[in-house]
Rosetta silent file (secondary structure, phi, psi, omega in degrees, C-alpha in Angstrom):
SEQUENCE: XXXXXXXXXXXXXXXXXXXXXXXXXXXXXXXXXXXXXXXXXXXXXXXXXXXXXXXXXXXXXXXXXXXXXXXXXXXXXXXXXXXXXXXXXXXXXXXXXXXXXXXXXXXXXXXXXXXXXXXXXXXXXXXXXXXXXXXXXXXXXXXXXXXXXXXXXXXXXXXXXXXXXXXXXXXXXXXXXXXXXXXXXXXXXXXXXXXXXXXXXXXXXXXXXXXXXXXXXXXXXXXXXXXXXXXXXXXXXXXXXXXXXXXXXXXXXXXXXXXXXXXXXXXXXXXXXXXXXXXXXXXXXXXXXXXXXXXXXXXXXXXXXXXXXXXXXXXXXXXXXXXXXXXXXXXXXXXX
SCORE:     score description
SCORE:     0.000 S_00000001
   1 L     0.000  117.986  164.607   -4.565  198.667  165.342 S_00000001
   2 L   -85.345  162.971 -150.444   -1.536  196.133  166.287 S_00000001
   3 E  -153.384  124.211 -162.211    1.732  196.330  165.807 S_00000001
   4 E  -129.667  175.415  176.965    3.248  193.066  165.022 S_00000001
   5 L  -102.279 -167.084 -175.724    7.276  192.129  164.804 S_00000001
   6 L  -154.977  136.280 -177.301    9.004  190.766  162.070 S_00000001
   7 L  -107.096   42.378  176.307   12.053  188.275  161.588 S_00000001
   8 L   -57.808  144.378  161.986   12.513  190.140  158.128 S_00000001
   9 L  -123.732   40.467 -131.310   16.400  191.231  157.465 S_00000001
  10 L   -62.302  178.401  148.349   16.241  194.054  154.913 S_00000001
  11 L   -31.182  125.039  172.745   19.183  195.795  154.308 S_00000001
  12 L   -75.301 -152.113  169.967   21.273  198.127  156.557 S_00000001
  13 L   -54.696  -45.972 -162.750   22.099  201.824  155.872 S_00000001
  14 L   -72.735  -19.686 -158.481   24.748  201.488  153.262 S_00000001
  15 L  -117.538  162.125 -166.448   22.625  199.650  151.246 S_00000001
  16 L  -135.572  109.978  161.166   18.999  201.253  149.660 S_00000001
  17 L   -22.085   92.374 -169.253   16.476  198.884  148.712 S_00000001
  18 L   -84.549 -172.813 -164.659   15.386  199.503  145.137 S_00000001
  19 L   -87.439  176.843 -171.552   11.835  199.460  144.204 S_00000001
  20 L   -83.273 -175.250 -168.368   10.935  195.716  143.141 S_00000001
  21 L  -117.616   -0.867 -175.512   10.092  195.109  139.345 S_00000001
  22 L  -151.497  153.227 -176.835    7.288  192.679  139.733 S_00000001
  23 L   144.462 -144.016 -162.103    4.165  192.129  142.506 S_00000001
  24 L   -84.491  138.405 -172.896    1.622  193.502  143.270 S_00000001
  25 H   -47.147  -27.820 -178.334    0.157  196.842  141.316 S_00000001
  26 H   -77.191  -56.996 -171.764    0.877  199.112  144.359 S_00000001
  27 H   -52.038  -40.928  162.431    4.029  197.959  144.960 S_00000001
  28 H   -43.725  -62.744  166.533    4.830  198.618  141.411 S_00000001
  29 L   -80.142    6.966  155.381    3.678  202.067  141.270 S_00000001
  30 L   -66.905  115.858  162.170    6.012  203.152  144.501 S_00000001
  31 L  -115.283  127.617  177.789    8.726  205.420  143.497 S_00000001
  32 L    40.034   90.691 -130.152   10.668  206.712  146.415 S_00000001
  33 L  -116.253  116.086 -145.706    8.790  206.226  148.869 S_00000001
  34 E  -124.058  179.624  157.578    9.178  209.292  151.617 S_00000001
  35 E  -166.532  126.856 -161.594    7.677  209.954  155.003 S_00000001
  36 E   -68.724   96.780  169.315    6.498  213.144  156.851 S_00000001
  37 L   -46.133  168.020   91.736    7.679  212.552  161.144 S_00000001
  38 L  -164.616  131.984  162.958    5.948  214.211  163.767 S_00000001
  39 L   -21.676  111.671 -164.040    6.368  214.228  167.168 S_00000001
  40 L  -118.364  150.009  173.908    3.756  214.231  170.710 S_00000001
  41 L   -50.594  -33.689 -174.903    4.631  215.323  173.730 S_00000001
  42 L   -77.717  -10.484  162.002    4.161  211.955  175.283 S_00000001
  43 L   105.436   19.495 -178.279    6.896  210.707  173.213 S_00000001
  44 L  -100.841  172.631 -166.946    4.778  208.721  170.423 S_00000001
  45 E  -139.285  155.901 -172.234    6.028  209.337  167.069 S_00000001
  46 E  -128.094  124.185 -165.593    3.581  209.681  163.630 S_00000001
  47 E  -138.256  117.657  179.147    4.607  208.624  160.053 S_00000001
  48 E  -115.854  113.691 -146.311    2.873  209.583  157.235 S_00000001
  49 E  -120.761  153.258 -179.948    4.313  208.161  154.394 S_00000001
  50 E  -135.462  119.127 -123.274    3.811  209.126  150.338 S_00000001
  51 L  -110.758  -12.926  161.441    4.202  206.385  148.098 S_00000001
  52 L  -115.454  140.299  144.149    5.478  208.365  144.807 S_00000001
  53 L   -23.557  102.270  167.289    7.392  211.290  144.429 S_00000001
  54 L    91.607  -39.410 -164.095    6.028  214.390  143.270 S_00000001
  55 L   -98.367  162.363 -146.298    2.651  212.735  142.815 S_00000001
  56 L  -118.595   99.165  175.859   -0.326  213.908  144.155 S_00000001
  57 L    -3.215  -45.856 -159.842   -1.828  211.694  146.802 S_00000001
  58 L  -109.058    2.356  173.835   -5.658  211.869  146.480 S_00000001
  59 L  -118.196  113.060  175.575   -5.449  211.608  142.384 S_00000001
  60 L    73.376   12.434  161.788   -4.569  207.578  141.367 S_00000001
  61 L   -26.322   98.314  161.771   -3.091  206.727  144.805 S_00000001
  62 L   -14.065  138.906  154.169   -2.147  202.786  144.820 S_00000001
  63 L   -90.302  151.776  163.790   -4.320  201.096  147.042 S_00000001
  64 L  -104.089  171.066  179.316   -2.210  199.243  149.347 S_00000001
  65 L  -100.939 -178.666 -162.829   -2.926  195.938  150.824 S_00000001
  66 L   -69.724  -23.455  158.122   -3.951  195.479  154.612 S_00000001
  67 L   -22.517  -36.342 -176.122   -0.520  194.385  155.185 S_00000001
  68 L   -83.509   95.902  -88.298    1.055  197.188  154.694 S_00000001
  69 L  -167.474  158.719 -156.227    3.342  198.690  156.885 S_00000001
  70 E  -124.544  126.224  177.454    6.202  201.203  157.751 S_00000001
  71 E  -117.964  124.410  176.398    8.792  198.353  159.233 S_00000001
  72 E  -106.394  134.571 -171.013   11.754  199.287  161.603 S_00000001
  73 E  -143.994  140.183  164.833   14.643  197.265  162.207 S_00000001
  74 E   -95.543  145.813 -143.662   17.328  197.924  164.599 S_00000001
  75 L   -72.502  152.459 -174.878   20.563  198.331  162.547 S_00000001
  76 L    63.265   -1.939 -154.976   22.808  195.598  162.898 S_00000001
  77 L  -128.264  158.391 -158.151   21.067  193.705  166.007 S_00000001
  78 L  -122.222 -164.059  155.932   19.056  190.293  165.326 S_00000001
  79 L    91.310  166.614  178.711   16.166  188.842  167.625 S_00000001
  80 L   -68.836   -9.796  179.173   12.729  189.319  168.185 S_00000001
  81 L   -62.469  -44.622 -140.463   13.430  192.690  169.956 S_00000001
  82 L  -107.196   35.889  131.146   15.176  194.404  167.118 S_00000001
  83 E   -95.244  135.417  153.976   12.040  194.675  164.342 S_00000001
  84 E  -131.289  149.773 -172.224    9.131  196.295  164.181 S_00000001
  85 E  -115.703   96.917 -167.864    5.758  196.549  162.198 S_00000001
  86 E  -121.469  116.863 -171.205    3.659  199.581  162.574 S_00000001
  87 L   -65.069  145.394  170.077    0.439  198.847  159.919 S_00000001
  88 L   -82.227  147.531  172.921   -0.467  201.604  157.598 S_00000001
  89 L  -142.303  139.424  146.864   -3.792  202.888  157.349 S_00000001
  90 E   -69.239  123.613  177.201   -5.736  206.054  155.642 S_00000001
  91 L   -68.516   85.934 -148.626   -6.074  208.628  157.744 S_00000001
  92 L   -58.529   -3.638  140.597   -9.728  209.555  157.895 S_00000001
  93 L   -37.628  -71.035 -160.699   -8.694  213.181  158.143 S_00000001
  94 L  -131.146  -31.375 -152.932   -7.231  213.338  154.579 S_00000001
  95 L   115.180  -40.516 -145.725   -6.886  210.078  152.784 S_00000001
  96 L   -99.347  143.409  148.311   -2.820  209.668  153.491 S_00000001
  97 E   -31.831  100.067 -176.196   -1.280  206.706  154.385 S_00000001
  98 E  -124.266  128.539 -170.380   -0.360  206.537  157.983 S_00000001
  99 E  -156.445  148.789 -162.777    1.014  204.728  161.124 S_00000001
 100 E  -100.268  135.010  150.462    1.732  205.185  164.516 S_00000001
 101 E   -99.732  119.462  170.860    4.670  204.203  167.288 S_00000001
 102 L   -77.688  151.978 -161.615    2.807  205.022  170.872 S_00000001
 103 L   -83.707    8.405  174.243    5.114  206.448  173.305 S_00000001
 104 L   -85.804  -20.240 -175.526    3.729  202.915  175.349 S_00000001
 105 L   -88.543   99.856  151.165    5.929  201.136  173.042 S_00000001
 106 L    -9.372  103.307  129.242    9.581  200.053  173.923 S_00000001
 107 L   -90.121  146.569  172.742   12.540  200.560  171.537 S_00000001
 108 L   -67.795  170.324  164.786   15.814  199.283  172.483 S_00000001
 109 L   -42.763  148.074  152.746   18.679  202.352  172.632 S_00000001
 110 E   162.123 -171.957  176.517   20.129  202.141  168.941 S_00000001
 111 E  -119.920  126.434  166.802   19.534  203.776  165.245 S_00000001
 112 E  -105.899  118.623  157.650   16.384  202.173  163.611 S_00000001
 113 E   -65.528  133.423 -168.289   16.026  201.931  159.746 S_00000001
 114 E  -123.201  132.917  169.892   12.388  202.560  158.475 S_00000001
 115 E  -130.370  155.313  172.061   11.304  200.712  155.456 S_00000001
 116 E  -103.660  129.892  175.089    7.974  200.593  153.506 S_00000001
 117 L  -138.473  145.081 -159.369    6.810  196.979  153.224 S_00000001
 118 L  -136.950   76.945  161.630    4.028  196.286  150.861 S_00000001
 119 L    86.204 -149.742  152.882    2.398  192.872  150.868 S_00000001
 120 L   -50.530  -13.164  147.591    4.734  190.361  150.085 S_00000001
 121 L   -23.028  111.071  167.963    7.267  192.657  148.433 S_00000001
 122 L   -45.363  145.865 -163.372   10.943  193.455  149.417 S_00000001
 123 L   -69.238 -170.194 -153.951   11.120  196.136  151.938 S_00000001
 124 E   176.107  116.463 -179.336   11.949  199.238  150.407 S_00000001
 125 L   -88.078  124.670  176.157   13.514  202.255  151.997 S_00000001
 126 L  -113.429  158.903 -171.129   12.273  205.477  153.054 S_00000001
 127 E   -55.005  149.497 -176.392   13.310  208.895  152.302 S_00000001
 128 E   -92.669  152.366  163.486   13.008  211.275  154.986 S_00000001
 129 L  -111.677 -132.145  177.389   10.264  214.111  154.389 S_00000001
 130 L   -86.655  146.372 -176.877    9.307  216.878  156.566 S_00000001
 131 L  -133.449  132.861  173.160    9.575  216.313  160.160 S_00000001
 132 L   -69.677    4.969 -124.463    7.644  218.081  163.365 S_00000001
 133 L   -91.777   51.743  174.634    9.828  217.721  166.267 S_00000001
 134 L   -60.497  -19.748 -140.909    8.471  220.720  167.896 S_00000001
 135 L   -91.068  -38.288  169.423    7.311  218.789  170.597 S_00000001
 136 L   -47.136  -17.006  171.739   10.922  217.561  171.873 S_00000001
 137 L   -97.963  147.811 -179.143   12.325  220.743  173.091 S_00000001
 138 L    74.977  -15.793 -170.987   11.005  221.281  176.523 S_00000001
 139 L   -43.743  151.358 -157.146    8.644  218.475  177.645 S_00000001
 140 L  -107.387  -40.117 -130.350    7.472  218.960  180.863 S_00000001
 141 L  -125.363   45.714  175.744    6.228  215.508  180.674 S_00000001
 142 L   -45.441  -47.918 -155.555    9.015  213.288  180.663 S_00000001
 143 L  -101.665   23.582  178.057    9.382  212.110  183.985 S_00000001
 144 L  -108.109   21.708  164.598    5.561  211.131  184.290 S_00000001
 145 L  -141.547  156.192 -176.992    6.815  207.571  183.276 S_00000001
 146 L   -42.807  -68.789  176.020    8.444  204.585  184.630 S_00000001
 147 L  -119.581  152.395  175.476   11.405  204.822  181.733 S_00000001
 148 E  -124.002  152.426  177.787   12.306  207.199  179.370 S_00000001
 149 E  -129.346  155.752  179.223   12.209  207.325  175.716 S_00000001
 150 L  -158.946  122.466 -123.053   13.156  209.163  173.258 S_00000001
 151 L  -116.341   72.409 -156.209   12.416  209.029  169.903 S_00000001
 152 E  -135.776  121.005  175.692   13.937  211.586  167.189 S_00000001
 153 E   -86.990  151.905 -166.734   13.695  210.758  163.534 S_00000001
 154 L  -154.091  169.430  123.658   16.605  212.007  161.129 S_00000001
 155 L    -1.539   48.259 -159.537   18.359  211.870  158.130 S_00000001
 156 E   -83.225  156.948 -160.708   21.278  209.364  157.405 S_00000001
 157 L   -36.861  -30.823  170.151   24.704  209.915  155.572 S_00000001
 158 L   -67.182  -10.186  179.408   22.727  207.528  152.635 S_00000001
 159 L   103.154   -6.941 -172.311   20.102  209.807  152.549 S_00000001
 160 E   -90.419  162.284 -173.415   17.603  207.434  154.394 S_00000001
 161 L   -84.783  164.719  164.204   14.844  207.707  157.147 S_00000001
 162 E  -156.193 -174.750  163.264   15.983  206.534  160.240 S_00000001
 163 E  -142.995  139.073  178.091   15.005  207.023  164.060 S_00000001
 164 E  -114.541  137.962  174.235   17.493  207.074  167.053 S_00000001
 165 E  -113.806  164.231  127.700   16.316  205.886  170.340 S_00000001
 166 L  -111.517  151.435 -173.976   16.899  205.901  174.255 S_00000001
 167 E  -149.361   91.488 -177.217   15.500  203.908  176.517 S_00000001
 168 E  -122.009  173.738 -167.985   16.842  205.251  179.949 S_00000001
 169 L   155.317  106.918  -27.953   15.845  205.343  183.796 S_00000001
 170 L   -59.849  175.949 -176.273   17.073  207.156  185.456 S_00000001
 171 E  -135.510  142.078  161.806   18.645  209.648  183.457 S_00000001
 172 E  -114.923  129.049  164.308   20.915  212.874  184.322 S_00000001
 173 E  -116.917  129.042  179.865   20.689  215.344  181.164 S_00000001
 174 E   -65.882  141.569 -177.418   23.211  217.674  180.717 S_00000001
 175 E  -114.502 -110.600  166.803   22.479  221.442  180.379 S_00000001
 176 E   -75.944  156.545 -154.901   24.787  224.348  180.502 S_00000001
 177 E  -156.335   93.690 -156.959   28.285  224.125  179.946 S_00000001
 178 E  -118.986  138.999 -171.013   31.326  226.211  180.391 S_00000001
 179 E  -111.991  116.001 -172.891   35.458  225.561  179.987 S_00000001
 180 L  -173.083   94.321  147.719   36.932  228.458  182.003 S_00000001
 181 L   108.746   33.578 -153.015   39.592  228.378  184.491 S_00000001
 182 L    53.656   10.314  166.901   40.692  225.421  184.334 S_00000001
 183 E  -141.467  150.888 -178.106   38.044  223.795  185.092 S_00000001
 184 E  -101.031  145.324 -167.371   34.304  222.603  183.232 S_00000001
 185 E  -134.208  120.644 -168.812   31.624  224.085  185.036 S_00000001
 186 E  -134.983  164.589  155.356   28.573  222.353  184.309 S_00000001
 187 E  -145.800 -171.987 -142.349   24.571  221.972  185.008 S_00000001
 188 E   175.952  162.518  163.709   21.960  219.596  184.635 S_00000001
 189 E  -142.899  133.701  177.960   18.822  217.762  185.875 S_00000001
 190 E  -102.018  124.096 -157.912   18.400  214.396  187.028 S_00000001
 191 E  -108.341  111.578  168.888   14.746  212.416  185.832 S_00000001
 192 L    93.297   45.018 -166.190   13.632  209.297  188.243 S_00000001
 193 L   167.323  137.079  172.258   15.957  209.793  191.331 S_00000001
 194 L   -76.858  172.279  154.589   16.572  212.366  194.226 S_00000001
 195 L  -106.370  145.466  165.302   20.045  213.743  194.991 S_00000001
 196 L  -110.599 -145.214  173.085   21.076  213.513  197.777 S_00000001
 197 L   -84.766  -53.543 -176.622   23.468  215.476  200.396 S_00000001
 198 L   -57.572   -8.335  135.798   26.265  212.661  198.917 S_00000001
 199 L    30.959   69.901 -178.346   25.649  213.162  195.865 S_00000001
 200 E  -140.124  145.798 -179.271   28.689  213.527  193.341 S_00000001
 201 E   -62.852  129.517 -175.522   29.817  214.235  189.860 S_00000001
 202 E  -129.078  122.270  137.491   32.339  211.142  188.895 S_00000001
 203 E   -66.204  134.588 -140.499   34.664  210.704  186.303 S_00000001
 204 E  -153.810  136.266  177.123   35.621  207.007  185.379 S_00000001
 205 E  -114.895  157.658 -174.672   38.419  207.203  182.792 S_00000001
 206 L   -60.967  -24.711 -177.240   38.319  204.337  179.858 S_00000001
 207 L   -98.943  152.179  178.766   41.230  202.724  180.755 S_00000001
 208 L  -101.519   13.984  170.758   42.632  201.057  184.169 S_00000001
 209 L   -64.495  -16.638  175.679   45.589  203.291  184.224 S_00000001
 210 L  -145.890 -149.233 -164.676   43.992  205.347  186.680 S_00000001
 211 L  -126.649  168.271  172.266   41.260  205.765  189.656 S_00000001
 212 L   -80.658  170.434 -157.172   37.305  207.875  188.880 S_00000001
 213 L  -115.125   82.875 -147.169   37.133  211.525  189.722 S_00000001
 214 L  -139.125  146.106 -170.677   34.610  212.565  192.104 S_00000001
 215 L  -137.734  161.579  150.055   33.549  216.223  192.851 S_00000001
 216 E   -88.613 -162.533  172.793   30.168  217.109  194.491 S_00000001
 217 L  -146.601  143.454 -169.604   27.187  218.501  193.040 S_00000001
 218 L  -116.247  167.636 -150.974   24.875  220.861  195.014 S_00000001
 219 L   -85.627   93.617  172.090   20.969  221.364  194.340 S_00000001
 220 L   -76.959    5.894 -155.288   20.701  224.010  191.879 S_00000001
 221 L  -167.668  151.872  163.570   16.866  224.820  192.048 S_00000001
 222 L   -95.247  155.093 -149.422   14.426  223.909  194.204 S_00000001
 223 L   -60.597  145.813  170.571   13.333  220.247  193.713 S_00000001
 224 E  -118.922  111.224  167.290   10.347  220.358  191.656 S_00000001
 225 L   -52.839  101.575  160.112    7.201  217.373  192.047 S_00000001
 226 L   -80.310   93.505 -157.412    6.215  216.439  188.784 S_00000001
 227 L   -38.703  144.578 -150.622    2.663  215.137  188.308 S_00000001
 228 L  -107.108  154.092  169.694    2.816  211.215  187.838 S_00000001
 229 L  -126.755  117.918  175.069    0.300  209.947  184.992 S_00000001
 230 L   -71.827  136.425 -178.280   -0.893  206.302  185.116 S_00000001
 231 L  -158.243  104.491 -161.069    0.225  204.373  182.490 S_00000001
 232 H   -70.950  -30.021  175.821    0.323  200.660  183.539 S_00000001
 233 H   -35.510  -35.279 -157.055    1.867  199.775  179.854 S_00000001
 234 H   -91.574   -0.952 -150.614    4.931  201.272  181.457 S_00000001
 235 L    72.157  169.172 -152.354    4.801  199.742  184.751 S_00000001
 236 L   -84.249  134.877  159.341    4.595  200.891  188.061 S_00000001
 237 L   -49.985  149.408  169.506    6.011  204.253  188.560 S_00000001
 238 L   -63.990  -69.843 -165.460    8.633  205.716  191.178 S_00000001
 239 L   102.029   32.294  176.643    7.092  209.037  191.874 S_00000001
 240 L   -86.106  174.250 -173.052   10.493  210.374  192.085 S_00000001
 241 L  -121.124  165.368 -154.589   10.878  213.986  191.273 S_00000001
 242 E   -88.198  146.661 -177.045   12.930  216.144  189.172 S_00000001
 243 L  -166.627  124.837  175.989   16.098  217.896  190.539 S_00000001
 244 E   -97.240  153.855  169.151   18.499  220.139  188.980 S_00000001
 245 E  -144.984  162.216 -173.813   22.261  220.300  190.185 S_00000001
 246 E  -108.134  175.372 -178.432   25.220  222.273  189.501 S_00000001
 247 E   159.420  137.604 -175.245   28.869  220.780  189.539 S_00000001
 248 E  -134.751   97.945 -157.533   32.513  222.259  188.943 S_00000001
 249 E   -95.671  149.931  175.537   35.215  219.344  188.144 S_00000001
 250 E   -75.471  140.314  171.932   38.837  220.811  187.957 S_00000001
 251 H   -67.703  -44.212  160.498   40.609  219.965  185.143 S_00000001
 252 H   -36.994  -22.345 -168.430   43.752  219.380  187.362 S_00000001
 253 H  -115.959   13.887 -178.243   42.384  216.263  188.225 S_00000001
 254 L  -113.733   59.955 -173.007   42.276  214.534  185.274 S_00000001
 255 L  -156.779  141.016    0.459   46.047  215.201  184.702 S_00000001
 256 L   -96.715  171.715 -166.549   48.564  213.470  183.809 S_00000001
 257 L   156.025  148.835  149.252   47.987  211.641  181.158 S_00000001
 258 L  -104.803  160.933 -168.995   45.994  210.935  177.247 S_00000001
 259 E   156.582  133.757  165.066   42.902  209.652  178.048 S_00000001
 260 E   -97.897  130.220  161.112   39.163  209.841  177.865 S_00000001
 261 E  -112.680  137.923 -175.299   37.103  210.336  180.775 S_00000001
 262 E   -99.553  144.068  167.200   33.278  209.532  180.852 S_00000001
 263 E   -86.209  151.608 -171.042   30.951  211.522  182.944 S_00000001
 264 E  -163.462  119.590 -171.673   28.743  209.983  185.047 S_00000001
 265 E  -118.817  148.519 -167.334   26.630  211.345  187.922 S_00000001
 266 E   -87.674  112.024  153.260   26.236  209.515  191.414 S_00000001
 267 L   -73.785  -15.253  171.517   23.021  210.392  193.245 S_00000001
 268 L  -148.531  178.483 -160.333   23.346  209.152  196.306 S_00000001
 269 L   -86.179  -29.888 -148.250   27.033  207.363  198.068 S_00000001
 270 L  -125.260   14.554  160.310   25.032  203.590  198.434 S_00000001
 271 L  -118.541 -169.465 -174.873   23.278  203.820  194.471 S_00000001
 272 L  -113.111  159.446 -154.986   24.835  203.541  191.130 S_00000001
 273 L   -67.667 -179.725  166.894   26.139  206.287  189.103 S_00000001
 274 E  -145.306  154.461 -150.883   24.226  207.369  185.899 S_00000001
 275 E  -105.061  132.882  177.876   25.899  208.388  182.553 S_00000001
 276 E  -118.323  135.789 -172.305   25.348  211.503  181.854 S_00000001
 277 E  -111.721 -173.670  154.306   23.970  213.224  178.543 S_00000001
 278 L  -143.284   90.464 -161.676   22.142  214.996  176.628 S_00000001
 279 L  -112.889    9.461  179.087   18.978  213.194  174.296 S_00000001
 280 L  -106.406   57.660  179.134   15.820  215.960  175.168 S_00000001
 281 L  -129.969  168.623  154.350   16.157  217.471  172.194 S_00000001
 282 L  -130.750   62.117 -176.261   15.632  217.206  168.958 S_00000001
 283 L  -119.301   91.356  177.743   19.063  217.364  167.750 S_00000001
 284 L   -51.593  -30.877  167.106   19.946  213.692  167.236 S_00000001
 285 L  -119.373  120.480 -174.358   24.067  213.941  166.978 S_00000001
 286 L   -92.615  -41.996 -154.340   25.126  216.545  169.835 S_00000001
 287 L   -73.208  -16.650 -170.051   29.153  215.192  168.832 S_00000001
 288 L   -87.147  -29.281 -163.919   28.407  217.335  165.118 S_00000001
 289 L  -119.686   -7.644 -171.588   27.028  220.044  166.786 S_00000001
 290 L  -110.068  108.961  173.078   27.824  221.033  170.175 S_00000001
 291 L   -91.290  104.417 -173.428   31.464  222.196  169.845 S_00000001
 292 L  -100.154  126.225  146.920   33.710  222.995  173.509 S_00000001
 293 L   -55.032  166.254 -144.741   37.064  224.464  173.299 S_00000001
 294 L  -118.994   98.440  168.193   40.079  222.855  174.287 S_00000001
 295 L   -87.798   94.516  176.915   41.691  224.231  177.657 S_00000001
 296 L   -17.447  105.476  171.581   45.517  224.466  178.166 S_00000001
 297 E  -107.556  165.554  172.511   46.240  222.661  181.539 S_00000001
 298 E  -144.707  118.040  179.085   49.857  222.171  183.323 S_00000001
 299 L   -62.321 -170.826  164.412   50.630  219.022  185.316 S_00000001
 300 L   -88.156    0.571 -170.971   52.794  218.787  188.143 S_00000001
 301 L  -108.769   13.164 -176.446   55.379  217.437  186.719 S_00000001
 302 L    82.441  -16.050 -168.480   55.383  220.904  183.526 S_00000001
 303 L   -58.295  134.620  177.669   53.596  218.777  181.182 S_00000001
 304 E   -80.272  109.274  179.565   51.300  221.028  178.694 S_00000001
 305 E  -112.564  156.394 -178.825   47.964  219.041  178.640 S_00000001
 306 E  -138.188  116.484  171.914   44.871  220.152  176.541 S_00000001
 307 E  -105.375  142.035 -179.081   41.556  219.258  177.660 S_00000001
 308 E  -162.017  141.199 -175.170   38.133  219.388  175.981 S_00000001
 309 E   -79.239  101.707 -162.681   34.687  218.445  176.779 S_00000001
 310 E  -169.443  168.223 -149.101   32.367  216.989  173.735 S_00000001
 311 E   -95.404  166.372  156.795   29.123  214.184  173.557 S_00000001
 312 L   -96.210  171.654 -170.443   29.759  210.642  171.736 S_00000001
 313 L   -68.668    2.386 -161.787   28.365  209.059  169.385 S_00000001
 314 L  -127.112   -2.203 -138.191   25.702  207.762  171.652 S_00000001
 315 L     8.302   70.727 -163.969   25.400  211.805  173.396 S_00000001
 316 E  -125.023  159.037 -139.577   26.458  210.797  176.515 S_00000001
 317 E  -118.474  136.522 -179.033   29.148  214.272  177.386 S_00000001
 318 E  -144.988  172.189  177.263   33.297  212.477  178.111 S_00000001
 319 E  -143.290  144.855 -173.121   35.903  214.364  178.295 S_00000001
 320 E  -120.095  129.793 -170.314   39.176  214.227  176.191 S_00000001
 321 E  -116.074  136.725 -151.370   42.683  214.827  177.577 S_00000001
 322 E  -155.604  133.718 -138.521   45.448  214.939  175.637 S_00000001
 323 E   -76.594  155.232  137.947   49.762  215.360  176.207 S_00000001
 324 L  -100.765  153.454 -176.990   50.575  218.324  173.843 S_00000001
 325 L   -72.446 -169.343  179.464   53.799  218.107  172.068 S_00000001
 326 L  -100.886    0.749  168.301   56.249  221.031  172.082 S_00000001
 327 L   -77.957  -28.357 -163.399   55.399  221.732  168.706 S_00000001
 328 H   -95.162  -22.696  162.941   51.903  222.368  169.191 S_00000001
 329 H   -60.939  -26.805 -177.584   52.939  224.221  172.721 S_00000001
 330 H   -96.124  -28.434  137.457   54.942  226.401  170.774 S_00000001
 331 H   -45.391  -84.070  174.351   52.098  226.719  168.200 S_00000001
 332 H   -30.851  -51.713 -165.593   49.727  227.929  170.588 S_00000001
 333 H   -70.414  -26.690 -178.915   52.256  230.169  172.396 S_00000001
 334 H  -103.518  -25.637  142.341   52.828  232.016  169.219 S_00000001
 335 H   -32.736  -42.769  145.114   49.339  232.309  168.575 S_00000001
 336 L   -59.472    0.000    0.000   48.633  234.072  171.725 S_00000001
């Protein structure tokens, strides 16, 4: 089975294909046309798609034609990169229409829209169904490739399937995470690089009003060798190994000021930093769900500053600092 691209432009998010009114008999008889995710440890992802509503699969199923295909386009982006065609088949298991992305295949980073395309037909968008992603919390086996992906299909504000990707190497993913004492005290592990003794946590604010932030970060575990798996699709591996660190940046030192600062951690003084996140999950928006409080800081100069810790839109972990006024100082104060 091949996987071919497509310089197709369907629709984006906002807008939902309807089904067409003339074509072919299968295409005709889709109504809302959903599909069932699920996840493999290796990072491939399996879409089993059902081509009516409600209707029972193995009694009158459309035949489809060999054509026919669950097509991903990345939203907004053009080129031969940003489509894909993964062919449908019956699944000699059951009968249901099915098709695969292997964790050998490259997506760029980005949110991909999944459509059902049926012969010559307009693409048609589908509904999300049930999705496995047991397999996304924990993989051990992550770091047994050149680059990592990561795959997680979800739900969008229209109601539509979609899939969000990464496509990173190396990566530092963020772990635990605590606002206490004026300072965030955080930990983490970094996949496809060592740490070294130079090593450091860095803060790089958005703006050129000021200089990065650099704390160290110490080894928090002992390094663990992760077995390498060949997989020439991917190119040749590093063999680097897995390494958790710790790190405690003062709050103090992102002051004075409004301002966002991005995190970013350096592994060694003479390589380049790497933005650090959290995507090894299966929680696709971290900024909806992972909530930090907001810690009261005091420049040197008396200024009330309020700092808080929280992912982007992309869940790579910044941190936002911000003057408070004397209303909201005097809020707070009578709140305490």
């Amino acid at each position: 089975m091949t996987m071919r691209h497509s310089c197709a432009t369907p629709p984006d998010d906002a807008a939902v294909a309807a089904p067409p009114d003339a074509g072919s008999p299968a295409a005709r008889r889709v109504n809302r046309p959903r599909a069932d995710c699920t996840t493999d440890s290796a990072g491939g992802l399996t879409f089993r798609v059902r081509l009516c509503e409600g209707a029972d699969e193995e009694a009158g199923a459309p035949e489809v034609p060999e054509s026919a295909a669950v097509l991903l386009r990345l939203r907004h982006q053009h080129g031969p990169d940003a489509s894909l065609r993964l062919p449908l088949a019956r699944a000699a298991a059951d009968g249901r229409l099915q098709a695969s992305l292997p964790s050998t295949t490259r997506l760029r980073e980005g949110r991909w829209d999944a459509y059902l395309t049926l012969g010559d037909e307009e693409p048609q968008r589908l509904l999300p169904g049930v999705h496995d992603l047991r397999s996304l919390v924990g993989s051990a086996s992550v770091d047994t490739q050149a680059w990592l992906g990561v795959r997680i299909p979800y739900t969008t504000k229209y109601g539509n399937l979609a899939v969000r990707t990464w496509l990173r190497r190396p990566h530092a993913e963020a772990g635990a995470l605590r606002v206490a004492d004026d300072a965030i005290t955080l930990q983490g592990r970094l996949y496809g690089a060592r740490l070294s003794a130079t090593a450091c946590l860095e803060a790089h604010p958005r703006d050129a009003a000021a200089s990065p932030v650099r704390v160290p970060v110490r080894p928090d575990s002992e390094e663990r060798s992760e077995p390498q798996a060949a997989a020439p699709e991917h190119g040749t591996d590093t063999g680097h190994s897995v390494r958790d660190f710790a790190a405690e940046l003062p709050l103090g030192s992102l002051l004075p000021g409004h301002r966002v600062w991005d995190l970013w951690l350096r592994p060694a003084e003479d390589e380049e930093p790497v933005r650090l996140g959290r995507i090894l999950d299966d929680i696709p928006d971290k900024k909806r769900v992972f909530k930090y409080p907001s810690q009261r800081v005091t420049s040197r100069d008396g200024a009330a500053h309020s700092a808080r810790p929280y992912y982007t839109i992309n869940n790579n972990l910044s941190v936002q600092v911000s003057v408070e006024t004397l209303a909201e100082a005097e809020a707070e104060a009578e709140a305490e």
